[in-house]
C-alpha positions as CSV (number, residue, x, y, z in Angstrom):
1,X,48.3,354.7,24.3
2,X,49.7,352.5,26.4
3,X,51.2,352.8,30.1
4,X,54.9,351.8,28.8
5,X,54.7,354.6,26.2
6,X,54.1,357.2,28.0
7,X,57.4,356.3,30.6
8,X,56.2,356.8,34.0
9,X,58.6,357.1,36.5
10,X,57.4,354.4,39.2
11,X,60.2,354.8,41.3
12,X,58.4,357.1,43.8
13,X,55.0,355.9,45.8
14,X,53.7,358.8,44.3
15,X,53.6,357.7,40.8
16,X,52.9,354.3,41.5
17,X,49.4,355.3,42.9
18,X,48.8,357.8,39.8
19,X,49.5,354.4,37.6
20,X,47.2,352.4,40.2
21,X,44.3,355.4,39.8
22,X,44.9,356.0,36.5
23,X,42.4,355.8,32.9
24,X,41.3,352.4,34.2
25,X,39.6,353.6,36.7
26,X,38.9,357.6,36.3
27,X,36.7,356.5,33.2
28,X,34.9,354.1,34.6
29,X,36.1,351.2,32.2
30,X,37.2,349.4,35.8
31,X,35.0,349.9,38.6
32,X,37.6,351.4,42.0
33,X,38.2,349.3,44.6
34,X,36.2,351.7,46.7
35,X,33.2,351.7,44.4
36,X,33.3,347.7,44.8
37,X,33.3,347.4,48.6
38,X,30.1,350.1,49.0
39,X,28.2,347.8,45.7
40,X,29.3,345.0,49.0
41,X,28.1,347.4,51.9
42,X,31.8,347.2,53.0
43,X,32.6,350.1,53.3
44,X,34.1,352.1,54.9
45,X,36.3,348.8,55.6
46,X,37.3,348.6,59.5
47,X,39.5,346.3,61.6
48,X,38.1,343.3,63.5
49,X,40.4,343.8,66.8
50,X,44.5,344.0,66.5
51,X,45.9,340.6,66.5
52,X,49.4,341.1,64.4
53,X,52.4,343.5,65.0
54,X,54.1,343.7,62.0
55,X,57.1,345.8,62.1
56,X,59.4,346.1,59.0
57,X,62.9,346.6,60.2
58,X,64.7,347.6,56.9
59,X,64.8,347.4,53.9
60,X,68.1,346.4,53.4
61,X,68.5,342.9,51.6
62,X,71.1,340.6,50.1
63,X,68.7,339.7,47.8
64,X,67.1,341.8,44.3
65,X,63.6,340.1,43.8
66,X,61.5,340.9,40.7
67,X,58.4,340.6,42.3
68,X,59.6,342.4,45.7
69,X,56.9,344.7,46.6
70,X,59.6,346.4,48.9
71,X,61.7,347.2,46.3
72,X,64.7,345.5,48.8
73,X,68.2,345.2,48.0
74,X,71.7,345.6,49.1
75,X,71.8,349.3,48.4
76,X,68.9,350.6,50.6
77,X,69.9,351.9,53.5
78,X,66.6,352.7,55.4
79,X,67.4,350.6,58.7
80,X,65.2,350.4,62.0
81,X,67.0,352.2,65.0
82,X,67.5,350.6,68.2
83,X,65.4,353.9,69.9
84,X,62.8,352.8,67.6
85,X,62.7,349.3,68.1
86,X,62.7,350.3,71.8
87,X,59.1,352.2,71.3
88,X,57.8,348.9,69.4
89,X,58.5,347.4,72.5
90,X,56.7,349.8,74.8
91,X,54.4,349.5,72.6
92,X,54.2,345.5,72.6
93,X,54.7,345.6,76.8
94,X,51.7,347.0,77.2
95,X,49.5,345.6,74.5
96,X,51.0,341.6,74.4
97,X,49.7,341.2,70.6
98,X,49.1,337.2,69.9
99,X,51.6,337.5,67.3
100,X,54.7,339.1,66.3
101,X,55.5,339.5,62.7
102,X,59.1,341.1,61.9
103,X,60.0,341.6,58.0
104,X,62.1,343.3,55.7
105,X,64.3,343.5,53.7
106,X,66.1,341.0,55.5
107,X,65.4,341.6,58.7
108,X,68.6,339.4,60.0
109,X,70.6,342.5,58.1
110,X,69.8,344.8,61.0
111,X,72.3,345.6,63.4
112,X,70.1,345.1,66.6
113,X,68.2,342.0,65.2
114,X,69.3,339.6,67.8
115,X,69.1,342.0,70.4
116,X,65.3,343.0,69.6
117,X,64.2,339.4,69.6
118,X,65.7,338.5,73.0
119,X,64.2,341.6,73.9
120,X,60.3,340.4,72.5
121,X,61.5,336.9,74.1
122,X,61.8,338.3,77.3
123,X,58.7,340.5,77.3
124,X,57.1,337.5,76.9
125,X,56.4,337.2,73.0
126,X,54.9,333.9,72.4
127,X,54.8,334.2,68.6
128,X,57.3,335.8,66.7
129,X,57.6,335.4,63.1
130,X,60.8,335.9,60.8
131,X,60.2,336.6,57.4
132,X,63.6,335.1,56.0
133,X,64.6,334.6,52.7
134,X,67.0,331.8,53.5
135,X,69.6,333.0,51.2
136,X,70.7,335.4,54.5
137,X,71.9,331.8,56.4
138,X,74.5,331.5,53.9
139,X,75.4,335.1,53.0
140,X,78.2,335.5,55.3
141,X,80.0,333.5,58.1
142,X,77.9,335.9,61.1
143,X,74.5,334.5,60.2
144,X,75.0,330.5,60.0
145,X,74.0,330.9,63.1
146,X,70.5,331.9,62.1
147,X,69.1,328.1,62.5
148,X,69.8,327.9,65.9
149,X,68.9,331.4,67.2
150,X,65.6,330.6,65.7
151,X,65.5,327.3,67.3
152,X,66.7,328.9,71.1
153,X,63.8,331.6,71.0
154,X,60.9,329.3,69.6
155,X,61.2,331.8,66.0
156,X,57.9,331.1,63.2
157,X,60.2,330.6,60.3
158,X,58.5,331.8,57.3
159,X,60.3,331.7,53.9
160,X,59.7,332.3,50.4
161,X,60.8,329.5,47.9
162,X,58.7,330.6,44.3
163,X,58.9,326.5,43.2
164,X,60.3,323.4,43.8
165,X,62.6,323.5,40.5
166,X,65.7,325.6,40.6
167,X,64.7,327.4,36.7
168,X,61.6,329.2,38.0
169,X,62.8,330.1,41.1
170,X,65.7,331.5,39.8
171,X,64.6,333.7,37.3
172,X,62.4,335.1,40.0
173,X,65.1,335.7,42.5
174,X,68.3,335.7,41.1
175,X,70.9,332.8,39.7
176,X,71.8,330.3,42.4
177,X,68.9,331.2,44.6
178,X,67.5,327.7,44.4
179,X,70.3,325.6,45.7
180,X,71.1,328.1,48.5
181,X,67.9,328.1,49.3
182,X,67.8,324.5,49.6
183,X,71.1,324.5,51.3
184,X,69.1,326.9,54.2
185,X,66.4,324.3,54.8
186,X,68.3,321.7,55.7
187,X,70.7,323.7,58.0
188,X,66.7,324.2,59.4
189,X,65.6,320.6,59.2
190,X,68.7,319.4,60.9
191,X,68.1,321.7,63.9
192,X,63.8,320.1,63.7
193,X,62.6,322.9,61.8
194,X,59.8,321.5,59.7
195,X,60.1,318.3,61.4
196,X,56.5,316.7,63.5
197,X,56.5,317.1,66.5
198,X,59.2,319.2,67.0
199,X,57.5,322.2,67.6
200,X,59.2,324.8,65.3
201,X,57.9,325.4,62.6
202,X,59.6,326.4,59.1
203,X,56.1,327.2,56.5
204,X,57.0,328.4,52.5
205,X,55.6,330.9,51.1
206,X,54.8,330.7,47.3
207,X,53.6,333.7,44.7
208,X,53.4,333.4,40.8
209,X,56.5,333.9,38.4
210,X,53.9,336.5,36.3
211,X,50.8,337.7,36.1
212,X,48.3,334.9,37.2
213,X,46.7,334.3,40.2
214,X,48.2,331.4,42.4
215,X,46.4,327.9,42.5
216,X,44.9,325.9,45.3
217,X,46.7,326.9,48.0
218,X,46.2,323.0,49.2
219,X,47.1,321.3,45.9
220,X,50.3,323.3,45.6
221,X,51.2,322.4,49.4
222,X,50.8,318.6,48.6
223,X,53.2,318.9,45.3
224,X,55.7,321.3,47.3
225,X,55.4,318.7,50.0
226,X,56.1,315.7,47.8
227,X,58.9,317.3,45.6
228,X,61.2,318.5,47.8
229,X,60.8,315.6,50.5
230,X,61.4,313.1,46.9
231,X,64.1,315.1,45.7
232,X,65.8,316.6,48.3
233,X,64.6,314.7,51.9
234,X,63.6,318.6,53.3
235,X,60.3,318.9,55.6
236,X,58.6,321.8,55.8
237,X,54.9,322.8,57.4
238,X,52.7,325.0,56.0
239,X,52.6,326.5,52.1
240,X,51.3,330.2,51.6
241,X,50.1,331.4,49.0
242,X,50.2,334.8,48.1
243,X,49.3,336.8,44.8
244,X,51.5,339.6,43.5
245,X,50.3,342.7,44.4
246,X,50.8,345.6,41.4
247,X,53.4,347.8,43.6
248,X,56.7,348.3,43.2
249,X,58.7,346.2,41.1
250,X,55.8,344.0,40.4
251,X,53.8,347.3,38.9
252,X,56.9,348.3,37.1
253,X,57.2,344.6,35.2
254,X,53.6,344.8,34.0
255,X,54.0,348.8,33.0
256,X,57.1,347.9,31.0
257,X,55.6,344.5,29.3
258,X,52.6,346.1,29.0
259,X,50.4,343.9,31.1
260,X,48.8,346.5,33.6
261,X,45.5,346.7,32.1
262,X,45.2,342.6,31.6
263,X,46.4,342.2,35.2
264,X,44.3,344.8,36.8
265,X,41.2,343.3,34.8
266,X,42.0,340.0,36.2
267,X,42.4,341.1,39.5
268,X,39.0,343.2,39.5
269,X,37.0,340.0,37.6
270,X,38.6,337.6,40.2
271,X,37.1,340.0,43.2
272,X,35.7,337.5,45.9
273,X,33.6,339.8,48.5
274,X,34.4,336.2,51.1
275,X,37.8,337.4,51.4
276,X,37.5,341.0,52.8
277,X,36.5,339.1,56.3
278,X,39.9,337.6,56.1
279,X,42.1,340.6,54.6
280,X,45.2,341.4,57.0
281,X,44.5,345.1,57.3
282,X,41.4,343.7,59.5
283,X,43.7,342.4,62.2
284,X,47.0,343.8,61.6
285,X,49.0,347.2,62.0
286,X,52.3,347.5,60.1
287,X,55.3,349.4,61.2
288,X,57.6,351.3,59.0
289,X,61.1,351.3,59.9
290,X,61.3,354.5,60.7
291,X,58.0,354.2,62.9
292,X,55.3,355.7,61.1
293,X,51.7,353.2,61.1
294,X,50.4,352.0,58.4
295,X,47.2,349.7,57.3
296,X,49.1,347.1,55.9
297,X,53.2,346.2,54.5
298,X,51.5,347.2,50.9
299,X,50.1,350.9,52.0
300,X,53.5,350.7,53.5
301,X,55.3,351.0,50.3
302,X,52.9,353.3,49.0
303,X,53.4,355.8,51.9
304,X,49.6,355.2,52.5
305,X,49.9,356.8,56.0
306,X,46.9,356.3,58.4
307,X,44.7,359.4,59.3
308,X,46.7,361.9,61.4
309,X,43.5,362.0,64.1
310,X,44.2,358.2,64.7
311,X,48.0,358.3,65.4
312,X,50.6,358.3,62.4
313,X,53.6,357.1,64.2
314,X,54.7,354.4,66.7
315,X,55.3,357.1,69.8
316,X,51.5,358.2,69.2
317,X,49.9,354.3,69.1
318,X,46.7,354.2,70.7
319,X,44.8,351.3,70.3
320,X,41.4,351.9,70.8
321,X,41.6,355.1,67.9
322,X,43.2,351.7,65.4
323,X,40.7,349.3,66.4
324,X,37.8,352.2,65.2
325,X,39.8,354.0,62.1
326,X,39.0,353.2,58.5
327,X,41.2,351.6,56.5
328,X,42.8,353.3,53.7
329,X,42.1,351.5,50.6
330,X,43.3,351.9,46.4
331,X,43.2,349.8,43.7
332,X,46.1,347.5,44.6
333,X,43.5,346.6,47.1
334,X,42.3,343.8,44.3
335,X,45.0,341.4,44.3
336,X,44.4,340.6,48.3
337,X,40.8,340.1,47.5
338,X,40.9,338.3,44.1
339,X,40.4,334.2,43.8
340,X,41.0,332.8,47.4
341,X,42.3,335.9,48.8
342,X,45.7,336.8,49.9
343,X,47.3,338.1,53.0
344,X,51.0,337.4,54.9
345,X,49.5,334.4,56.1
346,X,48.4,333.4,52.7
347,X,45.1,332.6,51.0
348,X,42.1,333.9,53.3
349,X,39.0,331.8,51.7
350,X,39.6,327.6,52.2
């Protein structure tokens, strides 16, 4: 009997992790992503030392993605508050993290977004990524002035673009996505975003338009590269590449098209034991918007909490209990450690 037949409800985390530990794996006819890392002695898996701050500041978005693993859009209303931005700063005074990595939703779409940047800017943040979605730049009159707040605080732009051809893209993120988004990048590349030796730097982030893993992260860089400089004249830096993880909206498309059990196979046969030294829940702690810690954004969305004896929530942070917990680990575990790997900062094995 099939997944789609029997109508889950995948709306909650809940029921996305019964899916994720379902027949698959309970009879054996998968092997758990637990089960793989002791046949690798990697487990329990730890953290090699904190180097990323990610801190989800809403979940709000102007955008409806089929492959958000947020499950983002216009209507959600879970927003970061300024008090709780203020104890990711505490947080961040006395730790100085190497990099700063703030996500969404759109981030922009919170109200204290400018605010909390300065604020990082001033504590003496040296890298701060934006997870943008570009669209936001043209959304409304308040944000064309993205590109140039970016450029005044020395903002990692880092932006999702599915493909270099307005069909694809579109069907993954909504009609009229593409040419906005292209609109975006040269309001960035006329402020030297993406241009050498600028210093700002504007990298794409790519993930597949089904259930495949990405290619070479390289190759697809060169024909990003060539494509939109040919067809449009826009520079950008860096491609990443990152495979969809089955959560969310992702897990709900294969459920309902009936492609679970292919993908999951796929993901498990693809396992690369290289990329768990490269997996960002090794090196980075994620922050919910309403401050509870998590292993990674994906446990996020799970509501994969960490162990209450090493801290749940921002106000409790202690970094010597993070840098020695376990991490908490399931089956969507796979699709970060399948092919070449895949993390925020895309593919982990070169």
């Amino acid at each position: 009997m099939s997944l789609k037949s029997r109508d889950h409800a995948l709306s909650s985390p809940a029921e996305q992790l019964k899916v994720l530990g379902g027949e698959l794996f309970h009879t054996g006819k998968l092997p758990t992503f637990r089960e793989k890392l002791i046949a690798h002695n990697y487990y329990p898996l730890t953290p090699t030392g904190i180097q990323v701050f990610q801190i989800n500041i809403g979940y709000m978005c102007n955008q409806t993605c089929k492959h958000c693993h947020v499950d983002a859009g216009p209507d959600r209303k879970e927003i970061m508050t300024k008090a709780t931005m203020e104890s990711c700063l505490e947080v961040y005074e006395k730790y100085k993290f190497p990099t700063i990595d703030l996500t969404g939703g759109a981030p922009e779409m919170n109200p204290e977004f400018y605010w909390f940047v300065s604020e990082l800017k001033k504590r003496g943040a040296k890298e701060i990524i934006v997870r943008c979605n570009l669209t936001i730049i043209l959304a409304n009159q308040k944000y064309h002035e993205l590109p140039l707040f970016f450029k005044e605080n020395n903002i990692r732009v880092v932006s999702s673009l599915p493909f270099y051809k307005a069909d694809r893209t579109d069907r993954q993120r909504g009609e009229g996505v593409f040419d906005k988004s292209l609109k975006a990048l040269v309001m960035l590349n006329e402020v030297g975003y993406g241009v050498e030796e600028s210093g700002l730097v504007l990298d794409l982030v790519y993930n597949p338009s089904g259930a495949f893993l990405p290619s070479d992260q390289k190759t697809l860089e060169k024909d990003f590269k060539r494509e939109l400089f040919e067809l449009f004249k826009i520079k950008f830096n860096s491609l990443l590449c990152i495979t969809n993880l089955p959560i969310s909206r992702f897990l709900e498309h294969l459920v309902n098209t009936d492609n679970f059990e292919d993908y999951m196979s796929l993901l498990v046969r693809a396992f690369n034991p290289s990329a768990l030294n490269g997996v960002m829940c090794r090196n980075t702690i994620s922050v919910g918007w309403d401050g509870y810690l998590y292993d990674c954004d994906f446990n996020q969305m799970l509501g994969m909490k960490l162990d209450k004896n090493t801290g749940q929530h921002i106000s409790e942070f202690n970094l010597t209990k993070l840098n020695q917990r376990s991490i908490a680990v399931h089956q969507h575990c796979y699709g970060c450690t399948a092919g070449a790997g895949s993390s925020c900062q895309g593919a982990v094995v070169t």
